[in-house]
C-alpha positions in Angstrom: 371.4 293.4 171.8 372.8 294.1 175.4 373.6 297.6 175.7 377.4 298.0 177.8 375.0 300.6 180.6 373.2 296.9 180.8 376.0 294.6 181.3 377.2 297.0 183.7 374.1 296.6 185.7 374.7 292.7 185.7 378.1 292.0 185.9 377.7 290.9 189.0 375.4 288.0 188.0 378.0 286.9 185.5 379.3 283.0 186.2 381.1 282.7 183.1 384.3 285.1 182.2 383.3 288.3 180.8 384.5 287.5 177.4 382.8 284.5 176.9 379.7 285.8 174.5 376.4 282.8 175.3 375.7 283.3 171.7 377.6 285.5 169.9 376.2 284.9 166.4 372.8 285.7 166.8 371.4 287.9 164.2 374.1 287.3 161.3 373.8 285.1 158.6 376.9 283.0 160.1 374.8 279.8 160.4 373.3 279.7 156.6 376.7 280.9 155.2 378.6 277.9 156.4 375.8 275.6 155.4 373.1 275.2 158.3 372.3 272.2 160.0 374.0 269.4 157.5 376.9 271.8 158.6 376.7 271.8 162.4 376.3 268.0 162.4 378.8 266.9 160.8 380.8 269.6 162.9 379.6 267.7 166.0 380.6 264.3 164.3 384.1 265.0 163.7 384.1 266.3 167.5 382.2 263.4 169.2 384.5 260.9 167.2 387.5 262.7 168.3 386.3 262.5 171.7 386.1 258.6 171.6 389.4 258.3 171.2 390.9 260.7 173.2 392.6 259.0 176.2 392.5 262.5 178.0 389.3 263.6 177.5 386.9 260.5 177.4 386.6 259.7 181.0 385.0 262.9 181.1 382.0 262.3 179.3 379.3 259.6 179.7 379.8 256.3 178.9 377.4 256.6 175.8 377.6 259.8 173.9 374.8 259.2 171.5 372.8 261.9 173.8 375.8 263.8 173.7 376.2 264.3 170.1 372.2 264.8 169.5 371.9 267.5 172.1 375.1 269.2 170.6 374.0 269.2 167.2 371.1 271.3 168.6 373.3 273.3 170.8 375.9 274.4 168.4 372.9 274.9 165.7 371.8 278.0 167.9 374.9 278.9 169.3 376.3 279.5 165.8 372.8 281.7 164.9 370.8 279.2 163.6 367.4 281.1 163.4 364.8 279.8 165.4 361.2 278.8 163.5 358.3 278.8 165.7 356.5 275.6 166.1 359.1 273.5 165.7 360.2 273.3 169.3 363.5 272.4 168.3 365.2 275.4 169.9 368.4 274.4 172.8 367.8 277.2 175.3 364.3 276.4 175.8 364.7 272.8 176.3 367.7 272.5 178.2 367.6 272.5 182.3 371.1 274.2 183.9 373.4 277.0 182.8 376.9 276.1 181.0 378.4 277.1 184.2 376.2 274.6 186.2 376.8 271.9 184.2 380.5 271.8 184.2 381.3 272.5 188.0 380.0 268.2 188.1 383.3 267.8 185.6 387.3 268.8 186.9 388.1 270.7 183.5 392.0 272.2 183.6 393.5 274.8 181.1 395.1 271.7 179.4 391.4 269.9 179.5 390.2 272.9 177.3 393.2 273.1 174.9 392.6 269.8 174.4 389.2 270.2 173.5 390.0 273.3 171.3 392.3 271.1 169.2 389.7 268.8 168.5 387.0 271.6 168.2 389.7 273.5 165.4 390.7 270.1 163.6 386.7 269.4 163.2 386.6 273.1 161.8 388.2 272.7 159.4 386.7 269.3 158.5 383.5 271.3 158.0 384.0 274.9 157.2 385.4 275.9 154.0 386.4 279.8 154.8 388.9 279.9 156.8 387.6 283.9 157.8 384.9 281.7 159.4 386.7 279.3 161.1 389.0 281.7 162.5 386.0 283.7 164.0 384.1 280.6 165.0 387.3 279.6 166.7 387.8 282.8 169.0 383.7 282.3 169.8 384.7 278.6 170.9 387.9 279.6 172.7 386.5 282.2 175.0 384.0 279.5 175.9 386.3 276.6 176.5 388.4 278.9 178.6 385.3 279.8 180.7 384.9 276.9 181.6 388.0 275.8 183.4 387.0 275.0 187.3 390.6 273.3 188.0 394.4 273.1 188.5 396.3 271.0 187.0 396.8 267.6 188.6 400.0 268.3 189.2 399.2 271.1 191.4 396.4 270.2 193.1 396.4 269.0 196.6 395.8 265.5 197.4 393.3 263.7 199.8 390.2 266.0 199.1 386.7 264.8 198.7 385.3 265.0 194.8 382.2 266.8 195.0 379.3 266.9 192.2 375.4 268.0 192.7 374.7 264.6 191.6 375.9 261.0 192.2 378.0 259.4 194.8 380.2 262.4 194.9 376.8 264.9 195.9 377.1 263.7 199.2 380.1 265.8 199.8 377.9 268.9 198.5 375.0 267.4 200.5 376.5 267.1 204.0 378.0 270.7 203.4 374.2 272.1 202.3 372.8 270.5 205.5 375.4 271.9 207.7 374.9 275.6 206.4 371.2 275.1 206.9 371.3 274.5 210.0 373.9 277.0 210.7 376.9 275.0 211.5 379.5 277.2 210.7 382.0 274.9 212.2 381.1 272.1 210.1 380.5 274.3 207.4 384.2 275.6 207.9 385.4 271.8 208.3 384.1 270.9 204.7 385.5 273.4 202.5 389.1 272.4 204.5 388.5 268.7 202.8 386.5 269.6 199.9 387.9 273.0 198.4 386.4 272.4 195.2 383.1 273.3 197.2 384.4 277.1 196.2 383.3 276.7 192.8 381.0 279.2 191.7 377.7 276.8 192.2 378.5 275.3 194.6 379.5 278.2 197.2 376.2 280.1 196.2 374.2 276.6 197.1 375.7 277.3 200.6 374.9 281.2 200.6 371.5 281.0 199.4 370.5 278.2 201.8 372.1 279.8 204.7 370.5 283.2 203.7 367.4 281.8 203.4 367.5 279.9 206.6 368.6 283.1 208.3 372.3 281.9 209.5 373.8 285.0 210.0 377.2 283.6 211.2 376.8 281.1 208.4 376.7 283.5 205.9 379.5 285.5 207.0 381.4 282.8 207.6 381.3 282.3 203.2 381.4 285.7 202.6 385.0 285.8 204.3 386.2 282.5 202.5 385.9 284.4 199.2 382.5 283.3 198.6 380.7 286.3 196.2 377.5 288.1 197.9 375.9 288.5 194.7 376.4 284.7 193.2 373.0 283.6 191.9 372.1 280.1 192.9 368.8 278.3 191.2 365.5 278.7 193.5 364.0 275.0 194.4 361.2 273.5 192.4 359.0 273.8 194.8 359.2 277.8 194.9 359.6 278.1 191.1 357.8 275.3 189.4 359.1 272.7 187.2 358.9 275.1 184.3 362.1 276.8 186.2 364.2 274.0 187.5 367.6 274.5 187.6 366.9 278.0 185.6 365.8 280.2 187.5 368.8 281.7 189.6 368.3 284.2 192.5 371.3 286.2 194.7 371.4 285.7 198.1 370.2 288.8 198.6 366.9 288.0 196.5 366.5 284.9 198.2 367.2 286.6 201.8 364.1 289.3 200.7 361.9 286.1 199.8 362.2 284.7 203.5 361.9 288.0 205.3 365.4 287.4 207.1 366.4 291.1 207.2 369.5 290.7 209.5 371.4 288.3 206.9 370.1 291.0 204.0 371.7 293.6 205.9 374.8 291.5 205.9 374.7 291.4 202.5 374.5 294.9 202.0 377.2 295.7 204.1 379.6 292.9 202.2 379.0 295.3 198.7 375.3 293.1 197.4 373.7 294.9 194.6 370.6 295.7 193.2 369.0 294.0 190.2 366.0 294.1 188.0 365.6 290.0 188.5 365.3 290.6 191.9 362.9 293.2 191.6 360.5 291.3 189.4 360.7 288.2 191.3 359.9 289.4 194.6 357.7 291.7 192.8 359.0 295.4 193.8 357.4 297.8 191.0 358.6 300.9 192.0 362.3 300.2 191.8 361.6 298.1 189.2 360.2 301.1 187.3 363.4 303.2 188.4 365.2 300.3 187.0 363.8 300.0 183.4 363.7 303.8 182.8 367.2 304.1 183.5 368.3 301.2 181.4 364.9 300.0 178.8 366.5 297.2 177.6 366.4 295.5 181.1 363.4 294.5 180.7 364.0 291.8 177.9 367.6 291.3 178.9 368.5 287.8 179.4 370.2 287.0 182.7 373.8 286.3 182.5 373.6 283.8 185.2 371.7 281.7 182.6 374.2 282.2 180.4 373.2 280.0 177.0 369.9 279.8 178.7 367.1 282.8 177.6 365.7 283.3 180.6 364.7 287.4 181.1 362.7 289.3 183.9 359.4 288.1 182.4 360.4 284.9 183.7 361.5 285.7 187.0 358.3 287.8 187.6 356.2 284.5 186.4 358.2 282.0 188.8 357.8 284.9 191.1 353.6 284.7 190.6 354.5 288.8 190.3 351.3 289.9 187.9 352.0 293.3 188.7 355.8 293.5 187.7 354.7 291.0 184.5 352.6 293.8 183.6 355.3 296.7 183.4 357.7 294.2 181.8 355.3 293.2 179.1 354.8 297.4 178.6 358.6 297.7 178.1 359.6 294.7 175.5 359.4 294.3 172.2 356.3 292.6 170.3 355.7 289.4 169.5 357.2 288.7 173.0 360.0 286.5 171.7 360.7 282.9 172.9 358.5 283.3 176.7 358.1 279.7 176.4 358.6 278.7 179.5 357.5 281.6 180.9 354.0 280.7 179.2 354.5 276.9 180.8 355.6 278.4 184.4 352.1 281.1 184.1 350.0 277.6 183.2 351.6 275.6 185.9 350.6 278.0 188.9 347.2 278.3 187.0 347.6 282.1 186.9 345.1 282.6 184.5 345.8 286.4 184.2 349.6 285.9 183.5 348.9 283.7 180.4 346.6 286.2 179.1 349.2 288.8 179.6 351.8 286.4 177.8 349.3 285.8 174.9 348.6 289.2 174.2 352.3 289.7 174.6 352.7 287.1 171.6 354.3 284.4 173.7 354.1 281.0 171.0 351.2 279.0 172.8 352.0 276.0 169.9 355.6 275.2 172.0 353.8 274.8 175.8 354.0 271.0 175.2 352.4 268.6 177.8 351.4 269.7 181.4 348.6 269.9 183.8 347.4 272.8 182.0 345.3 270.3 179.5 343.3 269.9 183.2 342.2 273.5 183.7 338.7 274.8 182.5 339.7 278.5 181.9 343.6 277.6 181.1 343.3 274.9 178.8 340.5 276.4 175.9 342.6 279.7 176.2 345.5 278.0 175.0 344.0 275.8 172.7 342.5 278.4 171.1 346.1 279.7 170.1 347.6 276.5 169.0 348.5 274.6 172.1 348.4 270.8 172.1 350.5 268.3 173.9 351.4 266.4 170.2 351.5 262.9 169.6 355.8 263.2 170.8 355.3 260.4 173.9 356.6 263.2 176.5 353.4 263.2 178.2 354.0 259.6 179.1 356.5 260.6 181.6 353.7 262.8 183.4 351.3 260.6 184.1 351.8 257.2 183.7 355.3 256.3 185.7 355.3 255.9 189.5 358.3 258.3 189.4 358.6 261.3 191.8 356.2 260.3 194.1 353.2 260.4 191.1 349.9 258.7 191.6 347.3 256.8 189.3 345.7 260.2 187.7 343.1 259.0 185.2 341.4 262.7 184.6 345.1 263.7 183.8 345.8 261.2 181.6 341.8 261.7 180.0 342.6 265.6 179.6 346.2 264.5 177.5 344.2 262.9 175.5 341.6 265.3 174.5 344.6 267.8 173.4 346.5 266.3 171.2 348.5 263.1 172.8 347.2 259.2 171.6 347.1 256.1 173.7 349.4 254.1 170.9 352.3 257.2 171.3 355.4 256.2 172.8 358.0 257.6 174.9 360.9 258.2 172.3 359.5 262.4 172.0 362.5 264.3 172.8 363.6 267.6 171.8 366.9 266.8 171.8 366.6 263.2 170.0 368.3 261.2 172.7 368.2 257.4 171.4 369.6 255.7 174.6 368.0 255.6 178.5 364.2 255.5 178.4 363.7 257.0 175.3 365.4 254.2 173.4 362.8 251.5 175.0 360.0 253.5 172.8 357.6 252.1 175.2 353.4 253.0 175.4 351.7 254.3 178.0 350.4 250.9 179.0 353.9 249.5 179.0 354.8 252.0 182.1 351.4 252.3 183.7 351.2 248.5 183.8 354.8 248.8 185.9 353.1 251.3 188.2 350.2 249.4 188.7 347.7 252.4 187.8 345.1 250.5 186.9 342.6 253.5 186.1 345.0 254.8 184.0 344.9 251.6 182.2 341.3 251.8 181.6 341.4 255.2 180.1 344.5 254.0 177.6 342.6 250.9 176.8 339.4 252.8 175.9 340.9 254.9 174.1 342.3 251.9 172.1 345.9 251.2 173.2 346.9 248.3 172.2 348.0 245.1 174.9 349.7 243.2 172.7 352.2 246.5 171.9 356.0 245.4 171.9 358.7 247.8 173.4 361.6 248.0 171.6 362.8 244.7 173.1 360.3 242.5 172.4 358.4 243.0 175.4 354.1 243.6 176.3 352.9 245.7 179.4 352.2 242.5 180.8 356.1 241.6 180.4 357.0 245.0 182.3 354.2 244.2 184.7 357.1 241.7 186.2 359.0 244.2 186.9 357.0 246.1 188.9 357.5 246.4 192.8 355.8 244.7 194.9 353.1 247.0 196.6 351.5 246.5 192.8 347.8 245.2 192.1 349.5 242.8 189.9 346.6 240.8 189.8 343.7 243.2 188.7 346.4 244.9 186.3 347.0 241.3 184.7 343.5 240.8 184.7 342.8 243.9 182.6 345.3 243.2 180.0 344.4 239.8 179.4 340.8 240.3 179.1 341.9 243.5 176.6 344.3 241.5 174.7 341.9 238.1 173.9 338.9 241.1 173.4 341.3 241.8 170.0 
């Protein structure tokens, strides 16, 4: 429970209204009394299928909600305080990659949008939810929310000719070319986009622009936003590359925090000046235990406090002083939270993934869940890997680790120890790729392809070998009829296509 001297300290790092509660349910016994899970799914039924036909509202979903409704079921399953069970990995806020708030500024919701929405949300309540005490507090939950939410005017209102902007997509580009020019420290140009693309005021998208001009040391930049109403203390999420894919999209610093991290005291001092505040993410990511100390004993229950930046999203100091590598700061957290350390999952994947090996043993001791880590290049380390197993760890036979090691994607390359290490914890060469925690059916997952079906389309032919020792099968069918051999078509054309064809066929008449 956040004490109000907490929320105090962090209003700033608020991106959602005030009265919009992230999960306002947890510890009650709201989620059993209405009837659990059967319950919340056929809540999110009645929603999805008034969504479908809802001339208003449709265009502003994807084309296929299957995805949709499967992650919502989970969603609403916590938001309404569905208790989490460990080991069952099932939970939304430690799956899910971006905040509420980051998620919508891609989608032009209005006031009308949201009462829309509502209507639908209240018809489907009542569908579902037989007291009408409940409904009626569900409701108020789901209104604050919706409201929240609301990043536009009307149509009617707004001005014409402006550039749609999104951080992903065609529309990016608008958020792209604005990025660029802030890095560099064209205020000019900076100035020139938000005149054709106001919507680049929205709260994520004006603290992309602070934190990369702070961080590239723009002073003229930075008070160039500050002055066109840009907050100094709007948290923006830190790169992968400085956090780790255990923290992408998640982990969101001020500009003041991300200032500190590049040593560019004069924009710091700018902040200062425009009213930036203190906070104890800060202080455990850049590792600062003194204040951080000051911090805790004025306030204890900082230490475990989720960051309202997040907001649906658990994600505390312990994390911040993990993606931070802060041992030190992990240390006095760890002294100051309650035990078993509760969730810390990804704080336990972000610890494996920078191979700190004393921050998992910190975690461990601290009770963080070692049976959720999943798959990662932990299985590869001699120290990391036993450590964990010994508590439960093991990348399960879901198909996620496919997606790791045997795709061409992100720049990976053929990785047959990787791929050998999987398989000694836990993942099989027949798995497919259809794990998900959130049960999506369409995209990739709904191929349910093998290993060998993606590695044959990267042309890793090592990892081929290892999958085919370890008896995956040639002759396996995706979910459309097609062998690795038929994917190896499809493969581009820098591909060994003929010494991948040549193992395969000598594999599949060796059946």
């Amino acid at each position: 429970m956040v004490t109000r001297a907490a929320a105090d300290q962090l209003r700033h790092r608020r991106l959602l209204d005030a009265r919009a509660e992230f999960f306002p349910f947890r510890g009650t016994d709201l989620f059993v009394r209405i009837g659990g899970q059967p319950t919340v799914d056929a809540l999110v039924d009645h929603l999805y299928d008034a969504f479908e036909d809802d001339p208003v509202l449709r265009p502003l979903f994807p084309r296929d909600l299957t995805d949709g409704r499967a992650a919502q079921k989970i969603f609403f399953a916590e938001w309404l305080g569905g208790e989490y069970t460990p080991g069952d990995g099932r939970r939304y806020s430690d799956h899910t990659y971006a905040p509420l708030r980051h998620r919508h500024d891609d989608v032009t919701i209005t006031r009308s949008d949201a009462g829309r929405w509502l209507a639908h949300f209240r018809r489907a309540l009542e569908q579902v939810v037989p007291t009408e005490s409940d409904r009626t507090t569900i409701f108020d939950q789901a209104k604050a929310m919706a409201h929240a939410l609301v990043n536009a005017e009307e149509p009617s209102t707004r001005r014409g000719g402006t550039s749609p902007v999104a951080a992903c997509g065609v529309a990016a580009r608008t958020l792209k070319n604005a990025t660029d020019l802030a890095h560099k420290g064209d205020t000019a140009g900076v100035a020139a986009s938000l005149a054709q693309a106001p919507d680049l005021r929205r709260a994520s998208y004006g603290a992309r622009l602070l934190q990369v001009a702070a961080m590239a040391g723009r002073v003229k930049t930075v008070e160039f936003l500050l002055r066109s109403g840009v907050g100094p203390d709007r948290p923006h999420y830190l790169p992968i590359g400085l956090v780790g894919h255990a923290f992408e999209r998640v982990l969101l610093v001020t500009p003041l925090c991300a200032a500190r991290l590049r040593h560019r005291t004069a924009v710091e001092a700018v902040l200062l000046h425009a009213g930036a505040a203190e906070d104890v993410f800060t202080s455990a990511f850049l590792g600062d235990v003194d204040l951080l100390r000051k911090q805790i004993a004025a306030a204890p229950e900082l230490a475990e406090t989720p960051d309202p930046a997040a907001d649906v999203i658990d994600i505390t100091p312990v994390d911040h002083a993990v993606a931070g590598g802060q041992v030190e700061t992990l240390r006095l957290l760890l002294d100051n939270v309650r035990r078993p350390l509760p969730g810390a999952v990804r704080a336990l994947r972000g610890a494996a993934e920078k191979e700190s090996l004393p921050m998992v043993k910190l975690l461990l001791d601290g009770g963080a869940d070692a049976t959720l880590i999943g798959a990662g290049r932990w299985v590869l380390h001699p120290q990391i890997a036993p450590l964990l197993a010994a508590r439960g760890a093991s990348v399960r036979s879901s198909g996620s680790w496919i997606g790791l090691c045997c795709t061409g994607n992100q720049g990976r390359k053929d990785d047959p120890e990787y791929v050998r290490a999987l398989l000694r914890h836990g993942a099989r060469a027949d798995d497919r790729r259809t794990g998900d925690p959130f049960g999506r059916t369409t995209g990739v997952a709904a191929l349910a392809a093998t290993g060998l079906h993606y590695a044959a389309k990267a042309g890793f032919v090592q990892t081929i070998e290892v999958l085919l020792e370890h008896g995956a099968d040639p002759r396996a069918k995706d979910s459309q009829g097609r062998t690795p051999l038929d994917w190896l078509e499809e493969a581009a054309p820098t591909v060994d296509r003929e010494s991948v064809r040549r193992l395969l066929t000598t594999a599949t008449r060796q059946r």
